[in-house]
Every structure is written in structure tokens, then in C-alpha cells.
TORKEFI-459454 format. One record per atom (N, C-alpha, C): x, y, z. Coordinates in steps of 0.001 Angstrom, whole numbers, padded with zeros to 6 digits, always signed. Atoms other than C-alpha are relative to their C-alpha. Last residue first. Layout:
N
XYZ...
***
This chain:
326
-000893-000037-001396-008722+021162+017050-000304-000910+000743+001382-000641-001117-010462+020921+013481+001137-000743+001170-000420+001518-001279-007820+021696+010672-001315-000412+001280+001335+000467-000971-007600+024477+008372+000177-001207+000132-000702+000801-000459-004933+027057+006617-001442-000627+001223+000867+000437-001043-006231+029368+004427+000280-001195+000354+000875+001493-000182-003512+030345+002382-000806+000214+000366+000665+000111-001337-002050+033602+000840-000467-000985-000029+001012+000528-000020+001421+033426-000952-001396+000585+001062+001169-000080-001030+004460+035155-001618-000985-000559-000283+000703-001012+000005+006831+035542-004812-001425+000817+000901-000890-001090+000352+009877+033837-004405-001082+001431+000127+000816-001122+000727+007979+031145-002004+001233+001035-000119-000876-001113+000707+009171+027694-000145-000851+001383-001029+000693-000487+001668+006750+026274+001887+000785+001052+000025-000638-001562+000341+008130+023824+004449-000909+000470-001312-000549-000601+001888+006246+020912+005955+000360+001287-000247-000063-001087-000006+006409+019450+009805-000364+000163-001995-000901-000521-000789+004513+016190+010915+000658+001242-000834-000652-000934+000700+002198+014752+007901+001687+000402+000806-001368+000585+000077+000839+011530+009457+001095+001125-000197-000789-000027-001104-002150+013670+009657+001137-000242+000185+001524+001275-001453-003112+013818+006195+001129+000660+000651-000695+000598-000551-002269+016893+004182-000099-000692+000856-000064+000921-001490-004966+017930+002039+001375-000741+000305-000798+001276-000556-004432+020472-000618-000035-000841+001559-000160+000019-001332-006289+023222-002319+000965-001632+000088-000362+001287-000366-005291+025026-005442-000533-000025+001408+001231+001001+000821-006864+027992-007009-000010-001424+000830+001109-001171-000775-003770+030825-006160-000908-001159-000247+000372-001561+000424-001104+028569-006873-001362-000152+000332+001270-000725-000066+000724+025422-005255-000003+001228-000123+000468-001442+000575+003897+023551-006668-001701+000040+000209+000552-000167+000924+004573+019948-004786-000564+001614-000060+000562-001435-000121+007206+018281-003320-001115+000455-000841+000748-000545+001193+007060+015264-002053+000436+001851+000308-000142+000093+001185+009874+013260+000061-000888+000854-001616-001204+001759-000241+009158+014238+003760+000665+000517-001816+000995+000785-000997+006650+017212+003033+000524-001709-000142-001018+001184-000159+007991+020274+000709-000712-000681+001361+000000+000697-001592+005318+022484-000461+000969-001461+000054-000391+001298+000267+006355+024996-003068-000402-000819+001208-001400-000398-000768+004958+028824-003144-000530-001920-000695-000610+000902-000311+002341+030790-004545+001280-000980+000059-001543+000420-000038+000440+033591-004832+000464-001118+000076-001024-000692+000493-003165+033798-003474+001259+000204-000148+000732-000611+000427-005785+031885-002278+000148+001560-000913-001044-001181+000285-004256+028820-001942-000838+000995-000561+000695-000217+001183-006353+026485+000110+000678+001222-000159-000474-001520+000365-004494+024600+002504-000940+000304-001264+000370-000307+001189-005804+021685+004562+000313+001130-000365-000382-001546+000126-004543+020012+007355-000582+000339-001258-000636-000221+001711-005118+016548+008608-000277+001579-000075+001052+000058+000584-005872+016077+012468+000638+000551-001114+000967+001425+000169-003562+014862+015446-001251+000598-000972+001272+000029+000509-002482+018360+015902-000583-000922-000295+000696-000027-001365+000786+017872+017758-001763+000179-000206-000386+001343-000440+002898+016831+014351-000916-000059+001336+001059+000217-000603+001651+019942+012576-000417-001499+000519-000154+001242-000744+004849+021738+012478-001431-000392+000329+001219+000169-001341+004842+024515+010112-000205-001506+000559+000322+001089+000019+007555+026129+007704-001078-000231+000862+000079+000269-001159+008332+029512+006087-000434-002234+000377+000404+001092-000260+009563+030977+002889-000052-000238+001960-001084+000633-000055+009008+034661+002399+000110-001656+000339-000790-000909+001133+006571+037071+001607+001327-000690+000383-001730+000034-000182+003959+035043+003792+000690+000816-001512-000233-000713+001281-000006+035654+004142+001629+000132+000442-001479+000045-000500-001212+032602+006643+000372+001106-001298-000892-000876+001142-004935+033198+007419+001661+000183+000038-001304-000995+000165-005750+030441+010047-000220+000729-001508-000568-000464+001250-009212+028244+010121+001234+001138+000447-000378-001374-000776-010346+026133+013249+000676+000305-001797-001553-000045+000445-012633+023207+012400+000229+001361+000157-000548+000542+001180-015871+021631+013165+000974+000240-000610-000211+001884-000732-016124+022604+017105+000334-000839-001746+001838+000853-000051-015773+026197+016042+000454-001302+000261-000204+001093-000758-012347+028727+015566-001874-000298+000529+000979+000842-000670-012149+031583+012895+000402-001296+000919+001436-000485+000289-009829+033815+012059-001522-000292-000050+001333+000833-000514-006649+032636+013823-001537+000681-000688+001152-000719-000324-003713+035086+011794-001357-001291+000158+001481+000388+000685-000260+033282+010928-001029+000886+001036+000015+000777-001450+002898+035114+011101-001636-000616-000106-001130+000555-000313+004559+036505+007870+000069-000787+001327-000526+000148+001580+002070+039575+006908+001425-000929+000958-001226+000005-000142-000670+040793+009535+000791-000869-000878-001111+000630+001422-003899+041420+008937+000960+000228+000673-001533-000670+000112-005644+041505+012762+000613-000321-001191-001804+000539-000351-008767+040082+012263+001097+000975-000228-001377-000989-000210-012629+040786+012642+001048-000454+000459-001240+000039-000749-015023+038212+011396+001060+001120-000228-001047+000767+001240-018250+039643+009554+000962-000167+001585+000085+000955+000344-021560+039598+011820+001291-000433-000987-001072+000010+000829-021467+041569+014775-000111-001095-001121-000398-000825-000374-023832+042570+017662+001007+000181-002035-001737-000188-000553-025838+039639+016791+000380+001276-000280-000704-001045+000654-029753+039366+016223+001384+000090+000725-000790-001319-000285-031492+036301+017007+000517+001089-000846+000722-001680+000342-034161+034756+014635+000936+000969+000921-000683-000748-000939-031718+031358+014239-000407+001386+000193-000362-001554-000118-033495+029570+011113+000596+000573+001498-001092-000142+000120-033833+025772+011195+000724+001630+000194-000529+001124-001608-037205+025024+012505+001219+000237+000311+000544-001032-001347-038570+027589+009989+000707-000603+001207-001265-000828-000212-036443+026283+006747-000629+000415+001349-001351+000364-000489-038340+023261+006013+000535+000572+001138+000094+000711-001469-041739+025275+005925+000885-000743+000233+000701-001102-001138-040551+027732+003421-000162-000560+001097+000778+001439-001453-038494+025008+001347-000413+001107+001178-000693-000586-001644-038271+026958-001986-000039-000881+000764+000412+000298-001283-037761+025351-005474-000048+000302+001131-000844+001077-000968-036720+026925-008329-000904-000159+001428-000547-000645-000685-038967+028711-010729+000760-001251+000651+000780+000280-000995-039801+027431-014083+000235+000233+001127+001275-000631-000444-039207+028562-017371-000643+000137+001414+000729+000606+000471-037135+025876-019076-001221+000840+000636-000123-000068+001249-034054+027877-018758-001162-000392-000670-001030+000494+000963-034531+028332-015319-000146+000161-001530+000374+001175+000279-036676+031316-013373+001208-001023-000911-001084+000430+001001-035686+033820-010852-000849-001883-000905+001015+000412+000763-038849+034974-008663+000735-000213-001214-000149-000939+000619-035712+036218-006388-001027+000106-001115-001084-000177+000913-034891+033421-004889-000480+000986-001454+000873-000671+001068-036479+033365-001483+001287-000083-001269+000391+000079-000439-035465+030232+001330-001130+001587-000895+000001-001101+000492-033862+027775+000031-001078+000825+000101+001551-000209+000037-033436+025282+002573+000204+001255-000714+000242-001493+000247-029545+023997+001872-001620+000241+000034+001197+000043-000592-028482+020446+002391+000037+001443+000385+000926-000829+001091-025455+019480+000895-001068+000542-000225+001696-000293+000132-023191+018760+003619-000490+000463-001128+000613+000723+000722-019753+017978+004858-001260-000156-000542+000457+001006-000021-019300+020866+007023+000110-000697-001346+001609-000239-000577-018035+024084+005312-000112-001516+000785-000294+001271-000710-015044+025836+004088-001319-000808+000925+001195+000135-000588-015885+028704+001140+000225-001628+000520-000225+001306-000798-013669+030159-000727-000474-000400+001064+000212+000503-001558-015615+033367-002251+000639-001030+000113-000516+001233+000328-015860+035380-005626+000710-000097+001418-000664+000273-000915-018174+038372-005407+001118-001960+000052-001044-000550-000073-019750+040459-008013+001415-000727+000925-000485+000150+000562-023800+039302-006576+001548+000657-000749+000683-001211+000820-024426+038938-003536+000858-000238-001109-001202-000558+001046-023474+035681-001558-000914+000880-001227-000084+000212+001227-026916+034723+000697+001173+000745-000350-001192-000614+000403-027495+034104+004293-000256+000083-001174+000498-000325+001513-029905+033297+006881+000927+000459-000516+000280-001041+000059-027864+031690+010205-000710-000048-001792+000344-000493-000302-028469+028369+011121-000473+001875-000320+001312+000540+000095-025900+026493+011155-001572+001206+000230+000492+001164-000687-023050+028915+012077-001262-000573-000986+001854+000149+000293-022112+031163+009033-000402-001252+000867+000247+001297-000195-018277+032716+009362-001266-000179+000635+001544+000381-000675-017973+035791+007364+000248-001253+000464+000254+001533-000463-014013+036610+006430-001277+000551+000879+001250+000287-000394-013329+039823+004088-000199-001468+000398-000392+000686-001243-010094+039578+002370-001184-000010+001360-000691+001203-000212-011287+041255-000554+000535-000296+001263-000763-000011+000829-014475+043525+000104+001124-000873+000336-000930+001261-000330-017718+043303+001313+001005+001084-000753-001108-000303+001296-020577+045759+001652+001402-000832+000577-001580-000486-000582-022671+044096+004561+000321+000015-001451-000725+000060+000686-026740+043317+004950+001434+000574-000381-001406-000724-000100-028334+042146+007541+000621+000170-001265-001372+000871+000094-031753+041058+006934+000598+000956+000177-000509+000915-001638-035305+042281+008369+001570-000374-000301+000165-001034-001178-036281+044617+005271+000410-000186+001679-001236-000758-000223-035109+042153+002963+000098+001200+000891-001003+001304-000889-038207+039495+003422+001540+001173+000403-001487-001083-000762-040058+042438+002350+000915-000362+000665-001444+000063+000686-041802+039962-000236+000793+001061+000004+000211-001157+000705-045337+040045+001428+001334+000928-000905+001166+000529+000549-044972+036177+002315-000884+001480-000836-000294+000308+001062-041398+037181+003502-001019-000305-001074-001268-000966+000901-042082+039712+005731+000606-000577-001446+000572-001444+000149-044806+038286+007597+000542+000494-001580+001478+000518+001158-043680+034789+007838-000436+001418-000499-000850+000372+001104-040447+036746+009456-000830-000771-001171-000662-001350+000364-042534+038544+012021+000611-000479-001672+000781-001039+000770-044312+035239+012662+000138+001316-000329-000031+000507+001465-040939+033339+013019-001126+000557-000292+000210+001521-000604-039441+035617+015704-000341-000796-001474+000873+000693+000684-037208+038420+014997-000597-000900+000706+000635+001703-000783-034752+040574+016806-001341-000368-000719+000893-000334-000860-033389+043388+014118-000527-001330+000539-000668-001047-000445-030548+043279+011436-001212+000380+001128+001274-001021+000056-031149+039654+010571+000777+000947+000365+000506-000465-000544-027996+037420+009435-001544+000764+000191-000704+000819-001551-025518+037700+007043-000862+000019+001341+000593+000342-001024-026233+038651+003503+000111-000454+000938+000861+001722-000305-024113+039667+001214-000924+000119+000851+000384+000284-001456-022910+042985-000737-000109-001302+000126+000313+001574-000726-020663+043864-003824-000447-000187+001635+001503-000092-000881-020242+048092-003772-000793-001834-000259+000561-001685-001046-017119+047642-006267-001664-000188+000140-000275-001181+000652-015960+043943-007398-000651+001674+000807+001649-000712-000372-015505+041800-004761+000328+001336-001244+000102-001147+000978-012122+039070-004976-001569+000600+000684-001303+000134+000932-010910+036453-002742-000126+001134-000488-000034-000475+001432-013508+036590-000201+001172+000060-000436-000761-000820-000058-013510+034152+002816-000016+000712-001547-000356-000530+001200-016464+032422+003468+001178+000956+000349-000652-001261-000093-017429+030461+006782+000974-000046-001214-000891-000359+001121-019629+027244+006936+000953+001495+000653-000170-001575-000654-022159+025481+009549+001450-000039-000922-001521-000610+001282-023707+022705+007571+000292+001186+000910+000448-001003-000138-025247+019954+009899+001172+000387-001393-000495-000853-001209-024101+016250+009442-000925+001587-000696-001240-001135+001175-026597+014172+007209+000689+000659+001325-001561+000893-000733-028690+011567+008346+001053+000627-000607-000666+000448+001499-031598+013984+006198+001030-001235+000135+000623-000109+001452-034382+014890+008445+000566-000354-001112+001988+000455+000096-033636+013918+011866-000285-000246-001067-000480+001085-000245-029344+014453+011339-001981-001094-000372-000395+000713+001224-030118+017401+009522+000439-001684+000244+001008-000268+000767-031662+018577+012514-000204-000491-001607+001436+000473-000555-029392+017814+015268-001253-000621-001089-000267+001214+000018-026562+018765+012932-001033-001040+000985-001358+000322-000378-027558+022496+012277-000539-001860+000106+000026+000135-001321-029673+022912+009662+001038-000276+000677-000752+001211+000198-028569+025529+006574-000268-001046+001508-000547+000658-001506-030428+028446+005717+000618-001309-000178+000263+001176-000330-031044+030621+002239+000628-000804+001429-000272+000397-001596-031426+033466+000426-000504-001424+000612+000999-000228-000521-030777+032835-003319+000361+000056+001501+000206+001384-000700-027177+033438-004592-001957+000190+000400+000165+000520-002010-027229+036816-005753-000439-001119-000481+001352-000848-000243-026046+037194-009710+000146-000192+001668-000072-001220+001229-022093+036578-011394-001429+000266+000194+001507-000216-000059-021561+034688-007840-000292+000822-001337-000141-001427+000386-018408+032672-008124-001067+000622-000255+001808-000398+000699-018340+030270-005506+000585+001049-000894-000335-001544+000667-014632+028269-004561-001534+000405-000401+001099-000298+000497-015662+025103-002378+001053+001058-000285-000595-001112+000309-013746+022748+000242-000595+000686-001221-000211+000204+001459-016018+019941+002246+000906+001674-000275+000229-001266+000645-015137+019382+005929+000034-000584-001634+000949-001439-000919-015918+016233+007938+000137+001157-000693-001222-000730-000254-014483+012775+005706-000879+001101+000403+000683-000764+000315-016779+010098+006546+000988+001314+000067-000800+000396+001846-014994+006559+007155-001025+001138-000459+000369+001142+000574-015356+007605+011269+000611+000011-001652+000878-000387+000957-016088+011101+012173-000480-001452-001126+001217-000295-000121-015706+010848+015975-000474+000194-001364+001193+000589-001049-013314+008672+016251-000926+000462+000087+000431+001008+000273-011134+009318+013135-000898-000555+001192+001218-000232+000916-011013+012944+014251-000664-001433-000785+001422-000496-000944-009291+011900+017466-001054+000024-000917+000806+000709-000758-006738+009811+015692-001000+000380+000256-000194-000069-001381-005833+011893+012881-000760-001290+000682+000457-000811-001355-007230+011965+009742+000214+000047+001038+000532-000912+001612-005537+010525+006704-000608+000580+001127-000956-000672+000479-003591+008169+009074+000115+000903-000688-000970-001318-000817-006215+007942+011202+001126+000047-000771+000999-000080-001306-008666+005653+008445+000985+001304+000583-001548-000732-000843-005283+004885+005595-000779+000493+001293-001771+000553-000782-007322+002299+003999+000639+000336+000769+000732+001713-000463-011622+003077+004376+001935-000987-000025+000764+000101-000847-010627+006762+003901+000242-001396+000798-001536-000409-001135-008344+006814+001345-000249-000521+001468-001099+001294-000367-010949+004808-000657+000876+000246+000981+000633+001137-000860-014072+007703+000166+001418-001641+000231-000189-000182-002084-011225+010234-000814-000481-000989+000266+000986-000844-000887-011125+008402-004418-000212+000184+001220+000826+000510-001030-008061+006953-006023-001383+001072+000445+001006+001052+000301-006992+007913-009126-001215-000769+000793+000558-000944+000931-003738+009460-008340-001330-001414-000355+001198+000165+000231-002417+007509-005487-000793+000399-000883+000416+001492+000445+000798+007184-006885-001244-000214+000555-000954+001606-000786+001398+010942-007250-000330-001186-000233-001553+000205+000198-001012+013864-007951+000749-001227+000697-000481-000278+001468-004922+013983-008924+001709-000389-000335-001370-000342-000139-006518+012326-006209+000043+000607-001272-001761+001225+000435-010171+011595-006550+001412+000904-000338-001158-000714+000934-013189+013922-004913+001089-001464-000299-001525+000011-000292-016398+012648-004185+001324-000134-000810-001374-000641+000718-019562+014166-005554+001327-000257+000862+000060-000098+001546-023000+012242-005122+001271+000777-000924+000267+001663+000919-021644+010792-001475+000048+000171-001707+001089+000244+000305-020045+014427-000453-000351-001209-001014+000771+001494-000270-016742+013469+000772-001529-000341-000049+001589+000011-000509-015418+017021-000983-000339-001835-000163+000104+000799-000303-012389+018560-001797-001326-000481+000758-001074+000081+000024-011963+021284-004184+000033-001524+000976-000008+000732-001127-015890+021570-005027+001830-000676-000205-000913+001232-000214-016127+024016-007444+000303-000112+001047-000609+000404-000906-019114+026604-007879+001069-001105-000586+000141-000917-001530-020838+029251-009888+000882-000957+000931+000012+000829-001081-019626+027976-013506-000291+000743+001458-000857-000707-000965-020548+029222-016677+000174-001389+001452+000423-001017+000408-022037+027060-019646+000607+001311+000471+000983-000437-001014-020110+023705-018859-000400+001621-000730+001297-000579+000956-018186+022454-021693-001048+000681+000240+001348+000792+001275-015500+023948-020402-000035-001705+000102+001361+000984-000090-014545+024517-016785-001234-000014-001144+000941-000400+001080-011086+026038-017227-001054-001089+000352+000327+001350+000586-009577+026976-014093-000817-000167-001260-000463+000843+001407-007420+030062-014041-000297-001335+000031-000658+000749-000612-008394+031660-010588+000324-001198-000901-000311-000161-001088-009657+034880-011736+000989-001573+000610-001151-001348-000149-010400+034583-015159+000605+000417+000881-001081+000665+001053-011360+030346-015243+000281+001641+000166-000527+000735-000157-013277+030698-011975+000802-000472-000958-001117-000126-000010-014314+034108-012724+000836-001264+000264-000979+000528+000686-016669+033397-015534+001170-000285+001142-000950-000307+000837-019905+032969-014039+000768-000204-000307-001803-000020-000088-022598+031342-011895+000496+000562-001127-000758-001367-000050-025772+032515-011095+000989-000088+000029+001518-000950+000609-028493+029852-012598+000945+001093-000106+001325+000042-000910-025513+027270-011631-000932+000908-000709+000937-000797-000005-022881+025167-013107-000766+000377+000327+001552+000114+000052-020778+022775-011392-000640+001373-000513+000525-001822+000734-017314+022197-011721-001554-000322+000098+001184+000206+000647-015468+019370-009648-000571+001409-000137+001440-000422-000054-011938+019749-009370-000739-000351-000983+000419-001027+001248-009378+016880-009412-001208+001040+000598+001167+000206+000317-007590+016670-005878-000789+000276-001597+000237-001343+000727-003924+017660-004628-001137-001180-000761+000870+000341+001007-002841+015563-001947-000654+000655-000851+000900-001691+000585+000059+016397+000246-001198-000621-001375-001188-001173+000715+001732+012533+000578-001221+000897+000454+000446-001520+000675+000698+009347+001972+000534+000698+000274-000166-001152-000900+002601+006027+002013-000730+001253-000139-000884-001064+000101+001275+003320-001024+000238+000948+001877+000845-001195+000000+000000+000000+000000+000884+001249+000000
***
């Protein structure tokens, strides 16, 4: 049986109602024959879309196989106990060329009832925003659910939401729960539960090609929604350049911003849980025992556990997102 390495994944392309170009102008993938593309799934143990290797001697294989051979050696001990032959985060680029519909996500209680699914609690980091690009995050006033039946059934649903002018480097992180939607202009990496399970919740009286509207889940989504109101809804971080930056931390995984202008290394021999980089800009070399392998802006990469330290060489700087669950 082969040893594992840094794993670099094919992407999956998916077209949507509101997807565009930038995933081949912005982050140079090409996803012809497809029409546009709104999303790719960089790594993902979702059943109807799992990912297969792309580099080395596993090439070929599919996560679900890694899984069921290498168990903690591809995930850690701890995380192999509680997640089992089910890999826990999926990885995602969006490119929104309209708004996303608004929409919720259950948490894991709930998706467990209704779907045997884990929950989806997520958090976006923007890559790009063109000028005055918003999202959705949230309500901007305490709600209950007949306030919010109200509002949406007379289609002022937007009169209750939060809404936030974005721009690049911008980090939202979206417990279970919260209402949300990606506006349109905005190109996003996007770390999430394992999950595909979305209650959509208005979409704009948008129709497909064949005429017909998309599907809501009005009464789905009520059980699932979160009517608080928070003080705060984008993540606030210290940029800083050459030391890593914590920007989110949750029971499903802790995310770092690492922005280097020089080479550095990282020891993740005490973390008992695989690593994941998603390059989100620039890039550098990853050395890791015997492999090396060239990552740019687009790329993600799983490093199982086994990993212990790796260097990343860089002439011209990089930014990651660096993730793991603690």
C-alpha cells in the first residue's frame, strides 16, 4: 500500500443559474463544456460528488478509498473517532455573477432527523468583490418566526436582513443556522461541514431555462433559522504579513490566514488532524518528507495527519487558508 503525501484533488465544476466566468479569469480553471460555472468543489466526501486524487501514486483513487485504507492516518486519531470513514469538511470556490438565493442551513441535530446528514455550519472568505458587492448575514433586528412569515410572504423578506458591503479579504463565518446569501460580483472560498443540504429560502422569482422557478423550502427552513440578532456579523482580524492570523475557531474546524513574503515552515505533528491549505493567493512549493509539490492561487491540498512538519518555499508570496479541526 502506497505512504501518503500532500494531496492535490481533481476539481469538480458545477454550473448554476448565477454562476460565471471568474473561476477560469480569476483563478485560471477552465470549466469547459459547462455554460458558466458558480461553484467548485476542491475537496469534498459528499456521497454524489467525491473527490479523486490527482497527484502521485495515489492518483486515481477516491477520498471515500483513502478513507476506508489509511482511516487515522488521513485523519488523525481523534477525528477518526468521531467522524469515522466520513471525511468532515467539504472545500468550495463560488463565483456569484447574480445573488445566490437566500437561504439556511440545519444544524446537525436537525439534519441528522431529516436527512442523516451532518449539519452545515460554513465560513467564506472573499478572494475578490468587485465595487459596492454585498451579502447577507444574518437579521438586522430581533425576529421571531411570525414577524419573518410576515415579511417574507409580502416579499419584504429584505427589510429584516443584515446586509454588509464586502471587500477582498473579508471573512464571514455562518453557524448552522444563520440566513445568508453571496451577492452578486463576489468570488468566495468557502469551508463548510460535509453537507449538501440547503433550505432555500427566497430566490428572487428567478426562473430556469425551461421557465420554471426553483424550489423553496418555506416550511423546512422555519425550525432551522436562528431569529437572534448579533452585535457583529463579519469576522474581525488583525492582517498581519509573515505570522499566521486565527480567524475563525468552532467545534468543526479552526481556520488560520497565513499571508507570507518569504519561505516559512509549520509543524503539525501535535495536531492529530489533517490540514488543509487552500491557496488563495500567490504561490509557493510544499515540501513534506519526500514530495514536493507547486501550489497557486486555485489550489487546495490535504495533508493527512501523518504529515509532521512541511516547508513552503515562495519567491513571490502566498495567501492560504490554513484548516484543521482542534
Amino acid at each position: 500500500m502506497s505512504t501518503l503525501y500532500p494531496l492535490k484533488f481533481k476539481t469538480i465544476y458545477k454550473d448554476k443559474i448565477w454562476g460565471g466566468e471568474k473561476i477560469n479569469t480569476y483563478l485560471g480553471k477552465d470549466f469547459s463544456p459547462l455554460p458558466n460555472c458558480g461553484e467548485t468543489w476542491e475537496i469534498s466526501g459528499v456521497k454524489s460528488d467525491v473527490s479523486v486524487v490527482e497527484n502521485g501514486s495515489l492518483a486515481g483513487k477516491s477520498l471515500d478509498a483513502l478513507l476506508t485504507s489509511f482511516k487515522s492516518e488521513l485523519l488523525g486519531q481523534k477525528v477518526y473517532e468521531r467522524f469515522g470513514d466520513e471525511f468532515p469538511l467539504l472545500v468550495k470556490f463560488i463565483d456569484a455573477n447574480d445573488d445566490l438565493s437566500i437561504q439556511v442551513h440545519p444544524d446537525d441535530k436537525l439534519a441528522k432527523e431529516r436527512h442523516n446528514s451532518f449539519g452545515k455550519t460554513e465560513m467564506w472568505y472573499v478572494i475578490q468583490a468587485d465595487e459596492g458587492a454585498t451579502l447577507i448575514s444574518g437579521f438586522n433586528q430581533q425576529t421571531d418566526e411570525n414577524t419573518y412569515l410576515e415579511k417574507l410572504n409580502t416579499g419584504k423578506i429584505n427589510d429584516i436582513l443584515n446586509k454588509e458591503e464586502v471587500t477582498a479579504g473579508d471573512v464571514f463565518f455562518l453557524p448552522a443556522g444563520r440566513v445568508h446569501t453571496i451577492g452578486k460580483g463576489l468570488l468566495i472560498a468557502e469551508i463548510q461541514q460535509t453537507s449538501d443540504i440547503t433550505y432555500r429560502i427566497y430566490d428572487f422569482d428567478r426562473v430556469d431555462d425551461k421557465g420554471n422557478k426553483r424550489e423553496l423550502h418555506t416550511q423546512e427552513a422555519l425550525a432551522a433559522i436562528d431569529y437572534n440578532v448579533y452585535p457583529e456579523y463579519k469576522s474581525l482580524y488583525q492582517k498581519k504579513v509573515n505570522e499566521p492570523v486565527e480567524v475563525v475557531t468552532c467545534e468543526y474546524f479552526t481556520t488560520n490566514i497565513l499571508e507570507f513574503t518569504e519561505a516559512t515552515e509549520r509543524d503539525y505533528s501535535a495536531k492529530d488532524s489533517f490540514v488543509i491549505h487552500v491557496c488563495v493567493d500567490g504561490e509557493y512549493i510544499l515540501e513534506c518528507d519526500d514530495t514536493k509539490l507547486k501550489v497557486k492561487m486555485g489550489d487546495s491540498i490535504l495533508i493527512p495527519a501523518t504529515a509532521g512538519k512541511v516547508e513552503m518555499q515562495t519567491t513571490s508570496g502566498f495567501k492560504i487558508l490554513e484548516s484543521y479541526i482542534a
